[in-house]
C-alpha positions as CSV (number, residue, x, y, z in Angstrom):
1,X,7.9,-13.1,-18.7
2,X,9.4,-13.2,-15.7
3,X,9.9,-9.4,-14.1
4,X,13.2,-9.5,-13.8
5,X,13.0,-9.6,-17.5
6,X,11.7,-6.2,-17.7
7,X,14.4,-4.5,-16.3
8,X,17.0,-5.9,-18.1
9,X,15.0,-4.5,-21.0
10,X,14.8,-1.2,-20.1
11,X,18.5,-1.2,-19.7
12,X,19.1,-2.2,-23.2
13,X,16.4,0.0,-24.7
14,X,16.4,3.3,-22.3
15,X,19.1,2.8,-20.4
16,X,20.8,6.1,-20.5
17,X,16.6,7.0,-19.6
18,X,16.2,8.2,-15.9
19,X,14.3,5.4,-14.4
20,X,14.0,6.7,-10.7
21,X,14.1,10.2,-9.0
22,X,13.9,10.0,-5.3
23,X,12.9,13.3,-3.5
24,X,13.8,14.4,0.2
25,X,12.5,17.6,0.9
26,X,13.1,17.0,5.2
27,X,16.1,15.9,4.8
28,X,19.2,17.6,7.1
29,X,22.6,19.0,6.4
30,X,24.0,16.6,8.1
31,X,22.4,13.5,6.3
32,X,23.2,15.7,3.3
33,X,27.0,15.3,4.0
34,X,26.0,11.4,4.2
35,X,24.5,11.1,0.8
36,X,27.1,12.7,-1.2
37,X,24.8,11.9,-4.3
38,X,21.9,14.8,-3.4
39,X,21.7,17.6,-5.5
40,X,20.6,21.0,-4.2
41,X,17.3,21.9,-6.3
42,X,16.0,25.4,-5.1
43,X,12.9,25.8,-7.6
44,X,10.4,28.6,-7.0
45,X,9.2,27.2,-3.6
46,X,11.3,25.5,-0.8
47,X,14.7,23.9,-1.4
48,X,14.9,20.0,-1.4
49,X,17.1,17.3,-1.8
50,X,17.3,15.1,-5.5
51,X,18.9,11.8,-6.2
52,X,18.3,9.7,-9.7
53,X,19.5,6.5,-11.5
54,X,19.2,5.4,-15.1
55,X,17.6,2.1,-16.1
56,X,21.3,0.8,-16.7
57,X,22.6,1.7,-13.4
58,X,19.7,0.6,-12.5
59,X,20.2,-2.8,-13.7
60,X,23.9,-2.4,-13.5
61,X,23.4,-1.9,-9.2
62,X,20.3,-4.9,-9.4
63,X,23.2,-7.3,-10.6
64,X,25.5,-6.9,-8.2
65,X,23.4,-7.2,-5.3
66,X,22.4,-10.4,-7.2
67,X,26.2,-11.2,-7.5
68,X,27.0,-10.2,-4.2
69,X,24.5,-12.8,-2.9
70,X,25.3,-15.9,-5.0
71,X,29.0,-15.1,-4.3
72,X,27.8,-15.8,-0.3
73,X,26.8,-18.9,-1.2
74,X,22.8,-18.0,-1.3
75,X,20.7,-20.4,-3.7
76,X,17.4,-20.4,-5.3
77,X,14.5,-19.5,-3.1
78,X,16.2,-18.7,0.3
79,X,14.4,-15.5,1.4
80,X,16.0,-12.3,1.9
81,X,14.8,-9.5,3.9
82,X,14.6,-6.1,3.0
83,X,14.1,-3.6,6.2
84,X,14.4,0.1,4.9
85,X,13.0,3.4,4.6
86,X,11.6,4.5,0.6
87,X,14.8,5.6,-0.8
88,X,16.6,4.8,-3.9
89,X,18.7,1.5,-3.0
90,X,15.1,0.1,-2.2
91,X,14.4,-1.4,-5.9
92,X,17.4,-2.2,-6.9
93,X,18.1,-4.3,-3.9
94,X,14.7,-5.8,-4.3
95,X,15.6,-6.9,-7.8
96,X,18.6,-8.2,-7.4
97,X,17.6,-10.5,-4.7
98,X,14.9,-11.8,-7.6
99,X,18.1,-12.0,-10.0
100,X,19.8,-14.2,-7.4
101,X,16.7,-16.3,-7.8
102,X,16.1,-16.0,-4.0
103,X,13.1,-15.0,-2.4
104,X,12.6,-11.0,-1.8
105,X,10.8,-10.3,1.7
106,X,9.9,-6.5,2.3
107,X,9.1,-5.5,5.7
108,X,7.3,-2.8,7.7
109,X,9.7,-0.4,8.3
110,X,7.1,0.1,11.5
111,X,7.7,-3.1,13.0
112,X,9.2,-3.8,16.3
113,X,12.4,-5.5,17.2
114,X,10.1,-8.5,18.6
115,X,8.0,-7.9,14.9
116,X,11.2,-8.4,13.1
117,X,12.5,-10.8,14.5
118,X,9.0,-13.2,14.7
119,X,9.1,-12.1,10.9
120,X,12.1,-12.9,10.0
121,X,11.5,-16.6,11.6
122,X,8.4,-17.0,9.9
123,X,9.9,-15.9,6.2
124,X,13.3,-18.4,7.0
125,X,15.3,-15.4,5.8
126,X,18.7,-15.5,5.3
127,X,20.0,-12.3,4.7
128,X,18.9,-9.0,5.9
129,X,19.1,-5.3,4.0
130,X,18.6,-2.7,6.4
131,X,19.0,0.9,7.1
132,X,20.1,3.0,9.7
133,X,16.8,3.8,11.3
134,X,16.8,0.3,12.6
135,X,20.0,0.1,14.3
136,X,18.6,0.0,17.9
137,X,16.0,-2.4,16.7
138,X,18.6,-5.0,15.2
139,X,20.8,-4.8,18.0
140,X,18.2,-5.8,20.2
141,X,17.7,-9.0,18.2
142,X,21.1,-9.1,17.1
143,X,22.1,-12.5,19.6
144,X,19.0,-14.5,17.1
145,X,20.7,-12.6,13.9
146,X,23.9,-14.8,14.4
147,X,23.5,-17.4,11.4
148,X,22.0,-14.7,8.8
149,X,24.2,-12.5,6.4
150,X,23.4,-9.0,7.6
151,X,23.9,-6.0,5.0
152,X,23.6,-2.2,6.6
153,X,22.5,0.3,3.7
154,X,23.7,3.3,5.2
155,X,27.3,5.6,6.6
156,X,29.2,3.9,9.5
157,X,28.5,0.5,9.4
158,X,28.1,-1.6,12.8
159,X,30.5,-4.0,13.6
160,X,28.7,-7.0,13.2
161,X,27.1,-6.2,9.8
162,X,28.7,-5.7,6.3
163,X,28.9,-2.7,4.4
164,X,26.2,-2.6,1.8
165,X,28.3,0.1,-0.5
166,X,31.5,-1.6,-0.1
167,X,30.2,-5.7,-0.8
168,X,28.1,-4.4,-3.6
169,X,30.8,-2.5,-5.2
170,X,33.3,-5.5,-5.3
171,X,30.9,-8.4,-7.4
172,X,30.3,-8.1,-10.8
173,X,28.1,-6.2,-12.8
174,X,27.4,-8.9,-15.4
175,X,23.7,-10.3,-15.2
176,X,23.5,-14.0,-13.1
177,X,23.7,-17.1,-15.1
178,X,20.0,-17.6,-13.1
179,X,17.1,-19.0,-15.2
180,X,14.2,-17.4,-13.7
181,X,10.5,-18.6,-14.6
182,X,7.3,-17.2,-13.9
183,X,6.5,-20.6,-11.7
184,X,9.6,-19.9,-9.4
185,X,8.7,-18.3,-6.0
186,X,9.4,-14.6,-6.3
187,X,8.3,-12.9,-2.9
188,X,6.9,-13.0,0.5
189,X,4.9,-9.9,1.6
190,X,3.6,-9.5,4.9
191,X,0.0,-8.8,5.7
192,X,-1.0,-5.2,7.2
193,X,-2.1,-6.9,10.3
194,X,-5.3,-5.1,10.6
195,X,-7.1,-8.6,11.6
196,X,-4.4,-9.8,13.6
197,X,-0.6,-10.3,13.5
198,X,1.0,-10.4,10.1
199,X,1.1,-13.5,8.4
200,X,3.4,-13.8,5.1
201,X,2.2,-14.3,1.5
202,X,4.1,-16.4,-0.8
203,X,3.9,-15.2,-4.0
204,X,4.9,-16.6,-7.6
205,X,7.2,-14.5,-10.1
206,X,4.2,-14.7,-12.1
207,X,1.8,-12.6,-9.9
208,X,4.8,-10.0,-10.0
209,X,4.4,-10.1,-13.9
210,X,0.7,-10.2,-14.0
211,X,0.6,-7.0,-11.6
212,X,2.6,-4.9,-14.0
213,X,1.1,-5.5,-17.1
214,X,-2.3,-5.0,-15.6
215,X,-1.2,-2.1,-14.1
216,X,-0.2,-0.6,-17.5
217,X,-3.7,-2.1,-18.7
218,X,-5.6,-0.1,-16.0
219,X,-4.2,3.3,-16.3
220,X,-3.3,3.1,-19.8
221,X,0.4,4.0,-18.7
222,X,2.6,4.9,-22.0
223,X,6.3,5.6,-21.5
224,X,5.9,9.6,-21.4
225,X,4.2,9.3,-17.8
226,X,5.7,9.7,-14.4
227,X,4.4,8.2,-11.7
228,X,4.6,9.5,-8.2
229,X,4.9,7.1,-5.5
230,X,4.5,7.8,-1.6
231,X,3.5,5.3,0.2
232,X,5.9,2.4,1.4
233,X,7.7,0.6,-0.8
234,X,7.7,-2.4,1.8
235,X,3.4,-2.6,0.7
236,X,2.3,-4.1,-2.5
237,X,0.3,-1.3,-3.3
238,X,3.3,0.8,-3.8
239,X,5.7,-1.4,-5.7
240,X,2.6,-2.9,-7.9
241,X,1.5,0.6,-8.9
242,X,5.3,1.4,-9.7
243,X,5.5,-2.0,-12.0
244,X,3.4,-0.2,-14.0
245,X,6.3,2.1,-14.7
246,X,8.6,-0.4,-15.3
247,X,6.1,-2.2,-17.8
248,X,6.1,0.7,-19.9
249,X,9.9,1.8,-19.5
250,X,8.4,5.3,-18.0
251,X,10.3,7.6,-14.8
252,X,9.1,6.8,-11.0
253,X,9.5,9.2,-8.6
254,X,10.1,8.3,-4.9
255,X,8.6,11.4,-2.5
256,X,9.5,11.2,1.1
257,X,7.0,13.1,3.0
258,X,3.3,13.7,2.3
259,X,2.3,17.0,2.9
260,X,0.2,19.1,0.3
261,X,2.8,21.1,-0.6
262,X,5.6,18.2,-1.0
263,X,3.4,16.8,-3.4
264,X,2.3,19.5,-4.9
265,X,6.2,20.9,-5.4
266,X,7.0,16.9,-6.9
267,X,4.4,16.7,-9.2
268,X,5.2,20.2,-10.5
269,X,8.8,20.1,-10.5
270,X,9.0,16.2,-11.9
271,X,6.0,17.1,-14.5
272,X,4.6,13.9,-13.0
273,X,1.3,12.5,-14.5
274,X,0.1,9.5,-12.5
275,X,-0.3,10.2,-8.4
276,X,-1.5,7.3,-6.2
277,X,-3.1,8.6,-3.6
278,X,-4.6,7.4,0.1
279,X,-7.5,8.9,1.4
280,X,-6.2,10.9,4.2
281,X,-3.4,12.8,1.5
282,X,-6.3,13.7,-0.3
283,X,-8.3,14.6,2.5
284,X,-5.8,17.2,3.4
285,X,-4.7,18.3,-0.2
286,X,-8.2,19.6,-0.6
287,X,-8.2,21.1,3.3
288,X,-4.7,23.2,2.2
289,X,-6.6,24.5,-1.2
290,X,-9.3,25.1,0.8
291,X,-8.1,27.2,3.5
292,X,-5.6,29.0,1.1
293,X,-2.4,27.6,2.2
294,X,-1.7,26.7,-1.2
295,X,-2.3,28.1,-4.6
296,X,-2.7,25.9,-7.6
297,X,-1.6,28.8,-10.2
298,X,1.6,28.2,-8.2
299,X,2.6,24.9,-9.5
300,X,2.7,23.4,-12.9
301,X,-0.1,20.7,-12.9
302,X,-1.5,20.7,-15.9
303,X,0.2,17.5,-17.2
304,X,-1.0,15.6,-13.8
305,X,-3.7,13.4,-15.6
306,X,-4.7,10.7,-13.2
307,X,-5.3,10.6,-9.6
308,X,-5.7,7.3,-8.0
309,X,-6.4,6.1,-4.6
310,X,-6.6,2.4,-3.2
311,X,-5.7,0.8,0.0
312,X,-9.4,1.6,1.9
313,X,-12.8,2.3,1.1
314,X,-12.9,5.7,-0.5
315,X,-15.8,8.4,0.2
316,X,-18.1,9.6,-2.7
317,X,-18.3,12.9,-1.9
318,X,-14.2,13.0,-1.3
319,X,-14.2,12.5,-5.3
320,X,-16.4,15.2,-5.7
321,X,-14.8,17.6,-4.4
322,X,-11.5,16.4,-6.0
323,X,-13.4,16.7,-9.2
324,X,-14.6,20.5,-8.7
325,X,-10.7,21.3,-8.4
326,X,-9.2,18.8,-10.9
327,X,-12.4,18.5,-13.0
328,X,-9.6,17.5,-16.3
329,X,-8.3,14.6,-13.9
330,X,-8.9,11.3,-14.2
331,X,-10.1,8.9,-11.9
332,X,-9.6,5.4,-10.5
333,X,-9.8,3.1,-7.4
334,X,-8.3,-0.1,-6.7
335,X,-8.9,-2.6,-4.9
336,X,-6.7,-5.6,-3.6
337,X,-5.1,-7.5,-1.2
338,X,-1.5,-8.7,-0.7
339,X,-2.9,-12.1,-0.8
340,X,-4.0,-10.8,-4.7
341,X,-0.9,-9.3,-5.4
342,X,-1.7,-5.9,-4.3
343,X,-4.4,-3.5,-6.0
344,X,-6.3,-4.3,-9.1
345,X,-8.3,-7.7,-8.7
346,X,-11.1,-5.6,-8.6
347,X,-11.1,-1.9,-10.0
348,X,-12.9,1.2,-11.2
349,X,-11.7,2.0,-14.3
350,X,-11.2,5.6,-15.1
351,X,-14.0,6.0,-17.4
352,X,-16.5,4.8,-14.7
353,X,-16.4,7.8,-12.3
354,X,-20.3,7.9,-12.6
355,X,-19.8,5.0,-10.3
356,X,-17.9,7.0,-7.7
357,X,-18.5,4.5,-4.6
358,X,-18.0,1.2,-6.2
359,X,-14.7,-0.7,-5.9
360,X,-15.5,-1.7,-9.3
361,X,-15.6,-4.4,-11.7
362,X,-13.0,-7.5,-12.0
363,X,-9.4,-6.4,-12.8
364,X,-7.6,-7.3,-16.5
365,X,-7.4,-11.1,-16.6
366,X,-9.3,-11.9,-13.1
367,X,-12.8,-13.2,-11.8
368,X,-14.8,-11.9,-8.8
369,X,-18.0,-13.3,-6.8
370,X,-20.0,-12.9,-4.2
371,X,-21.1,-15.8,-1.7
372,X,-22.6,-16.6,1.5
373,X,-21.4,-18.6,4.5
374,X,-22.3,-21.6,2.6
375,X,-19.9,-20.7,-0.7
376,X,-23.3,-20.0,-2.8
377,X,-23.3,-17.3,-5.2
378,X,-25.8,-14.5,-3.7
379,X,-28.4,-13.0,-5.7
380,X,-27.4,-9.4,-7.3
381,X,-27.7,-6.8,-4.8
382,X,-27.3,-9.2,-1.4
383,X,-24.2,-8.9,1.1
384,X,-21.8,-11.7,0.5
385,X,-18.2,-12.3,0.8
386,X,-16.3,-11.0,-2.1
387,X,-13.8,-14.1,-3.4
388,X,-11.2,-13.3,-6.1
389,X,-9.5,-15.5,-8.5
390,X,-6.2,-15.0,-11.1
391,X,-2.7,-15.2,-12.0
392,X,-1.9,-12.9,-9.1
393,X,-3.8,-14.9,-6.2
394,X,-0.9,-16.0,-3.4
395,X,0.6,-19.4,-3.3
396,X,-0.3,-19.6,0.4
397,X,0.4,-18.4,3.8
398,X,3.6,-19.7,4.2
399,X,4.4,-21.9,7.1
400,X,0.4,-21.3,7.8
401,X,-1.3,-24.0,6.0
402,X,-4.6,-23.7,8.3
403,X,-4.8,-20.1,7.4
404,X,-4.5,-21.0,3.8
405,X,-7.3,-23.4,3.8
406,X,-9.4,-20.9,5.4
407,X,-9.2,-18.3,2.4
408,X,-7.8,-20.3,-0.9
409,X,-10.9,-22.6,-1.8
410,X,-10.3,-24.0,-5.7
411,X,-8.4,-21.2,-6.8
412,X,-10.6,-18.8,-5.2
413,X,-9.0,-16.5,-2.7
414,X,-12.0,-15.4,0.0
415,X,-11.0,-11.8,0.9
416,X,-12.7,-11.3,4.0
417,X,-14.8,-8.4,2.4
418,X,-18.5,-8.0,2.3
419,X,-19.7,-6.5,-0.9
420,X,-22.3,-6.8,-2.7
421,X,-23.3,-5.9,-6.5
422,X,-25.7,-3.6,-8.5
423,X,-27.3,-4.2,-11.6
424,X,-24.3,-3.2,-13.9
425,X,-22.2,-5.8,-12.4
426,X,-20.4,-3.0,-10.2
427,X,-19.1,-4.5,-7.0
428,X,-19.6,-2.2,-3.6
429,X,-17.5,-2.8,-0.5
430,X,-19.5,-2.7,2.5
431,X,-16.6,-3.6,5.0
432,X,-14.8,-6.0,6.5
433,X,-16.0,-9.2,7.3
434,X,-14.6,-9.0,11.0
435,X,-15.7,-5.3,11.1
436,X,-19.2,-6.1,10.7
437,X,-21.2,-4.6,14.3
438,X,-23.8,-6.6,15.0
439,X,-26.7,-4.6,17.3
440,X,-30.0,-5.6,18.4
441,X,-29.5,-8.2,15.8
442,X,-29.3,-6.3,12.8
443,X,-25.5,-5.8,10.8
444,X,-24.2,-2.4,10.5
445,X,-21.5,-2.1,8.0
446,X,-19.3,0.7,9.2
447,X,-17.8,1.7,6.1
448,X,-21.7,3.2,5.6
449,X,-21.6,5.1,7.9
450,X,-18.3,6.8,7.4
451,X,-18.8,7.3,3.8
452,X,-22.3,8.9,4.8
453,X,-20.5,11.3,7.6
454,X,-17.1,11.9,5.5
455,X,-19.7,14.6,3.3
456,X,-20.3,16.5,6.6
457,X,-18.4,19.6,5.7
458,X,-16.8,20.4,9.1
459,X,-15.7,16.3,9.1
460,X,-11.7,15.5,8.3
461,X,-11.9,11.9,8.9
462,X,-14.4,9.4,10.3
463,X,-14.3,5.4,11.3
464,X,-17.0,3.8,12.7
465,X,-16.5,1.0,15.3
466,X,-18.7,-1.2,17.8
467,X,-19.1,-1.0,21.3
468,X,-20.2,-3.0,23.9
469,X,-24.0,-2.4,25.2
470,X,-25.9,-4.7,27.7
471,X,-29.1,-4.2,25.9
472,X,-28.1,-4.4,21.8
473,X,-25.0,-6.7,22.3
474,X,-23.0,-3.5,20.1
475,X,-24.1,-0.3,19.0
476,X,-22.3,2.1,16.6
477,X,-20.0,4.6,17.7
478,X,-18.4,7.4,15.2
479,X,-14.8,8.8,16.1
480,X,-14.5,12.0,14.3
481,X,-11.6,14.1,14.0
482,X,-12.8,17.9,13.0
483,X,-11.5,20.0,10.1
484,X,-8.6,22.3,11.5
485,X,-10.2,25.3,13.0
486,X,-13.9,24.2,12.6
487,X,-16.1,23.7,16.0
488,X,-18.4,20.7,15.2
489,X,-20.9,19.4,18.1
490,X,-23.1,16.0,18.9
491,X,-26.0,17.8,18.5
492,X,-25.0,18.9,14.8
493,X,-24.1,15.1,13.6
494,X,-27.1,14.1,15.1
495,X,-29.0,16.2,12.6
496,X,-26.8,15.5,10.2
497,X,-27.8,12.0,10.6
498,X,-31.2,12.0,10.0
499,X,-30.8,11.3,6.3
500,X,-29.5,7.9,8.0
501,X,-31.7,4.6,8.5
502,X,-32.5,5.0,12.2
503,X,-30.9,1.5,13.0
504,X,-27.9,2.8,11.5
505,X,-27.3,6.1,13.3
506,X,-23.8,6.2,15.5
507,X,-25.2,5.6,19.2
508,X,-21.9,7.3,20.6
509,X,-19.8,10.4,19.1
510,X,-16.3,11.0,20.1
511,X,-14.1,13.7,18.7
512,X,-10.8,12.5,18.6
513,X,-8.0,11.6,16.3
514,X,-8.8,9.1,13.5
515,X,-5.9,6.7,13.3
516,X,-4.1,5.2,10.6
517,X,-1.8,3.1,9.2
518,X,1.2,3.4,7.5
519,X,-0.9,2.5,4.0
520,X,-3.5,4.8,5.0
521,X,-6.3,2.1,6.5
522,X,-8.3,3.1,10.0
523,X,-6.8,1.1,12.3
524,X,-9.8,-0.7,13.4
525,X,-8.0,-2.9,16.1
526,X,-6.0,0.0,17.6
527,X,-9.2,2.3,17.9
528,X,-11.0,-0.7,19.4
529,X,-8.2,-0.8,22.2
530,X,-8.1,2.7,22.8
531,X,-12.3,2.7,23.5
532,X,-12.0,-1.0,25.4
533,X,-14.4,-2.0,22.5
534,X,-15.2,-6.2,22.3
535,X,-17.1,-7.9,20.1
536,X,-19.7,-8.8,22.7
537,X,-22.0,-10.6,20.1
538,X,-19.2,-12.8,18.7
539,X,-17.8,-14.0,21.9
540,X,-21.6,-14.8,22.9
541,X,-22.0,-16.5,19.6
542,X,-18.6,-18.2,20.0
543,X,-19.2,-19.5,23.7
């Protein structure tokens, strides 16, 4: 069933049924004035900004962006670009470019105007969505935006764009006589970049179709549950986890903002059951209760029954300490790709937190193994490369076909991961394939080494990274940003460290700022920059 399907379901069987609450709590009087359809809410805490839509306005607002396109003339699978912040227009939008049977392609709202525009090239869009964040970085690429339909989502519309509000409002409602099947191309999502630049994933309608229901599968999502999303819709991992929502005909909420308390406030005020979370939100949602700054007995949480987190390797003893304060909460990780569709190839599963540190086992209706350089299966417990297979695995880099014949091997996508497997068939990431820091000939898996220093009490965040040494070609070096207001020395890690394999031991310490990205991965190539780190054993390997 293609997913488009879905929502016309909803609509017939919920569709009075809110289907999606989106939450501002920074939002500005004079945006306010902008978005006429806010509503005031001034609960017990902090007043903040609420908009919502049933599943048939929902549906209704999905077909005429649908409309609106095939009136323009635009045909099954030209690509259209979506370029906006999370906010409410964001799914129906995205649905009703699937409707049109076109081609939806989200992009980082943190690209550049050269990002864009090299984007936008590579996808063969036709038709931009965008918001007004990115005015200045349209009309810098505006003179190679000529030939493409450009939509502005948003009050005072420029000149050479068309009003969003005003185009939409003038086609039909009525669903598109389009026949969409689950072989038809359905989107192009854009790779985080975090081993080079982006490259775009084609994707089938049914990898869409396959990541909902096994996203209902996973987290045994019923219709009574709210789910809470945060992270950018633009990223699989958002959108997938919210398909689970619109599997099961359940209410989404969209947060803007991330801060304990915002959270907090949505998931109380929403009665919210299912939070995805990335490791740094957690990180600092445990920090807040810590330090006092806010009070559980303050908010109603008591219905919150899952808490989730995916994106990046998580740390054991993070879960621990979740557990002490949520110990009625259950627990999952996901992993994935957006060359698998997003999270879930490989997962958990909630009733496996005695495996706290795994990535898990193979997702609902997918394979996993674990190979060396030569594509051989490894024996259980070596380092391989993890390869994934299923419904959900990409069509190909698009326009890339090199790049796809480097990871898509009969069926099997290579992820790029080492990981390796324990007796009860649990699979454990042990990093990135690239990430790997190879010193005095030995491998050090960084993602080690952080999970060992992230139980360091005084220890906010940690990545590990190699850099350059004349004697050991790379040795490891720990960038640790301290827990607000706690004093943490060298000396003190180094102790710390002792529990550590010698060989594995960070050579260098440097207290600094952990950086992120917007889905909530270190940033391995930007913290490599910043400390002039090169892979000195690759390039020597390589020449």
């Amino acid at each position: 069933m293609p997913i488009t399907d879905l929502l016309e379901r909803n609509s017939k069987l919920f569709g009075e049924e809110v289907a999606l609450v989106e939450i501002n709590p920074e939002i500005t009087e004079e945006q306010r004035v902008t978005w006429k359809e806010y509503e005031l809410i001034q609960p017990t805490s902090a007043a903040y900004y609420r908009r919502q839509i049933t599943w048939s306005v929902f549906d209704e607002k999905a077909n005429r962006v649908a409309n609106l396109l095939l009136d323009h003339g635009i045909s099954r699978g030209q690509k259209c670009a979506i370029l906006l912040m999370n906010c409410l227009e964001w799914l129906p939008i995205y649905f009703g470019i699937l409707k049109s049977g076109a081609v939806v392609v989200p992009l980082n709202f943190r690209f550049t105007s050269e990002e864009i525009d090299y984007c936008l090239k590579l996808a063969d869009c036709d038709v931009v969505f965008y918001g007004p964040e990115f005015i200045g970085r349209i009309e810098a690429i505006a003179s190679n935006l000529r030939d493409k339909l450009l939509y502005f989502v948003g009050d005072s519309c420029p000149s050479y764009a068309e009003d969003y509000y005003r185009a939409a409002s003038n086609s039909s409602s009525s669903a598109p006589k389009v026949l969409i099947e689950d072989q038809d191309f359905g989107a192009i999502y854009y790779s985080s970049g975090t081993t080079g630049f982006p490259k775009a994933i084609l994707l089938k309608h049914e990898a869409l179709s396959q990541a909902a229901l096994m996203e209902a599968k996973h987290h045994e999502t019923v219709k009574d549950d709210c789910f809470l999303c945060i992270p950018p819709l633009y990223h699989t991992g958002a959108t997938m986890h919210w398909f689970g929502s619109l599997y099961t005909g359940g209410r989404g909420v969209l947060l803007k903002g991330h801060s304990p308390e915002a959270i907090f406030r949505a998931v109380s005020e929403e009665r919210c059951t299912i939070v995805w979370l990335l490791v740094p939100w957690a990180q600092d949602i445990l920090a807040a209760i810590e330090r006092g700054e806010i009070r559980m007995e303050d908010y109603h949480l008591k219905q919150w029954r899952l808490m989730h987190i995916g994106a990046q390797p998580v740390p054991p003893s993070l879960i621990r300490r979740w557990l002490e304060y949520f110990p009625h909460h259950k627990y999952d990780t996901n992993y994935g790709l957006s060359e698998s569709t997003g999270p879930g190839c490989v997962h958990l599963g909630m009733e496996n937190v005695h495996k706290v540190g795994a990535i898990g086992i193979p997702g609902y209706q997918w394979k996993a193994k674990i190979v060396d350089e030569n594509d051989v299966p490894v024996d259980q417990g070596e380092v391989g490369e993890l390869c994934v297979k299923g419904r959900g695995v990409m069509v190909e880099y698009y326009h890339d076909p090199e790049a796809t014949r480097e990871v898509l091997k009969d069926g099997w996508l290579h992820t790029g991961d080492m990981a390796r497997q324990d007796e009860d068939g649990f699979i454990f990431l042990v990093d990135r394939k690239k990430d790997v820091i190879i010193s005095g000939g030995e491998n050090l898996y960084p993602v080690q080494i952080e999970s060992f220093l992230a139980a360091h009490p005084k220890i906010h965040d940690v990545a590990v990274i190699g850099l350059p040494d004349k004697r050991l070609g790379e040795i490891a070096a720990a960038i640790i940003q301290v827990k607000e207001g706690a004093e943490l020395t060298e000396e003190e890690v180094d102790r710390f460290c002792v529990d550590l394999p010698r060989y594995k031991r960070p050579r260098k310490i440097i207290f600094a700022e952990v950086i992120r990205n917007a889905t909530g991965k270190i940033d391995k190539p930007k913290l490599r920059e910043r400390y002039h780190s090169t892979r000195l054993v690759e390039e020597q390997n390589m020449a």
